[in-house]
N, C-alpha and C positions, 0 to 999 in steps of 0.2 A: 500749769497747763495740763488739759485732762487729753486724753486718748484721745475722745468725743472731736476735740480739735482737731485732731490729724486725718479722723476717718470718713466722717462729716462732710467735709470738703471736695476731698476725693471723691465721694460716690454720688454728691450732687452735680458737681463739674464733668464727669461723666454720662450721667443719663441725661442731661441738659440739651444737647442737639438734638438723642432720639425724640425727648418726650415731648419738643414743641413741632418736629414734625410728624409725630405721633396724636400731636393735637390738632393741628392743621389738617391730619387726612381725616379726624373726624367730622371735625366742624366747619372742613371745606364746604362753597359750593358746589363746585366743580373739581373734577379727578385731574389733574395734570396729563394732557393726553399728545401719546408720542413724544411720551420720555424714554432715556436710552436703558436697557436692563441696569438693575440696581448695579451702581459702581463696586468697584475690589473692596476687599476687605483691607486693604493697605489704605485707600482712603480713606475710611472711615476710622481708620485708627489714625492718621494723622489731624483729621477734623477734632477729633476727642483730647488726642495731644495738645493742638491748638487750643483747643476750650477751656485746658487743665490749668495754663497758664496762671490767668489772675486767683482760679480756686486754690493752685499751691502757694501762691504768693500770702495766702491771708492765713498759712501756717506760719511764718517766720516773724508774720506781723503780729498775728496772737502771741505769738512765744517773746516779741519784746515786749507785747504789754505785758503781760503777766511777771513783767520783773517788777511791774508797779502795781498793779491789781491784782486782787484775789476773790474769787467767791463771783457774786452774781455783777459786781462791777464789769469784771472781765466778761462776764457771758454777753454783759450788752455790748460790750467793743465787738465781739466774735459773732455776733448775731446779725449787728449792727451791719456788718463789712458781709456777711453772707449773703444777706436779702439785696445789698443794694450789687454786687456782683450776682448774683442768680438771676435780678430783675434786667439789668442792666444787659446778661448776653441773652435773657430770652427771649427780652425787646430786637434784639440784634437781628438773630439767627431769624426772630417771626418776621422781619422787615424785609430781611432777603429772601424767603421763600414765599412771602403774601403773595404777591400778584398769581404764582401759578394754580392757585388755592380758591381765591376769590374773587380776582377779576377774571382769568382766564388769557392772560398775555401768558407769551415767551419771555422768561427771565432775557434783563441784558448778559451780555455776554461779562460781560464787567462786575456784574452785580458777585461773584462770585469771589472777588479778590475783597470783598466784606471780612470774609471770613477768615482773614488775617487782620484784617487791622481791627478787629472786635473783639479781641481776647487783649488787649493792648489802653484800647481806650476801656477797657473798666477796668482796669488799673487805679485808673481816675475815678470811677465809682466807689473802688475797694476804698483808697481816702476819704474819701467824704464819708463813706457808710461807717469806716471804723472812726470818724470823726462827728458823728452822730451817734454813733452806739455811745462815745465817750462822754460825750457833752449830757445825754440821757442820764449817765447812772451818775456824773458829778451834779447835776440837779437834783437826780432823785438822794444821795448821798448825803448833798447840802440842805434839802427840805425834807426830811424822811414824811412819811405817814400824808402826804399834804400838806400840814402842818409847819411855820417857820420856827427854824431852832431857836432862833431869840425870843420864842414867848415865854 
């Protein structure tokens, strides 16, 4: 397991909430108006905690595969499990803040407790993704080059 594994995660799992609501104030149509001043800074550090969740979980996962892979096998399990966690909370986080972006509603009041059960349910994407990275390089492993090993 390289460093790369450990630091990776961490610093994608963190800019994760700014950067899609940092995308959403661009490519809004509409500005969200009579919103409350930008919340504490205690919040946004537990929203980030929250988010950090399934990114730290795909450290301990890399670190078991790598008791069985080595080299670029691993890098697809660790790729694998990043992209479908990264894809997975920025689907999340863009679903709950859509409407004040582009349709012009007032979030539900509800819509807010998202943000707990969204760092949880890609958990379930971190599986699939690092079961997809894996299936990836035991293919590409099994057919190197395109090519079938039996010829």
């Amino acid at each position: 397991m390289r460093p790369r594994h450990i630091y990776i995660p961490l610093i994608v799992g963190a800019l994760t909430p700014s950067l899609v609501v940092l995308a959403l104030e661009m490519y809004g149509q509409k500005r969200p108006a009579g919103l409350p001043p930008p919340g504490s800074l205690w919040g946004a550090v537990y929203l980030a905690a929250l988010t950090l969740i399934p990114f730290a979980a795909l450290i301990p996962a890399t670190k078991a595969f790598s008791a069985r892979l080595t080299g670029w096998r691993l890098e697809c399990v660790f790729w694998g499990g990043l992209v479908a966690v990264t894809a997975f909370t920025v689907f999340g986080h863009a679903a709950v803040w859509w409407p004040l972006y582009f349709r012009g509603y007032r979030m539900s009041s509800t819509a807010v407790i998202a943000f707990l059960f969204i760092p949880f349910y890609a958990l379930g994407a971190l599986a699939v993704g690092l079961l997809v990275g894996y299936v990836i390089s035991l293919v590409a492993y099994v057919f190197p080059r395109g090519g079938s090993p039996w010829e």
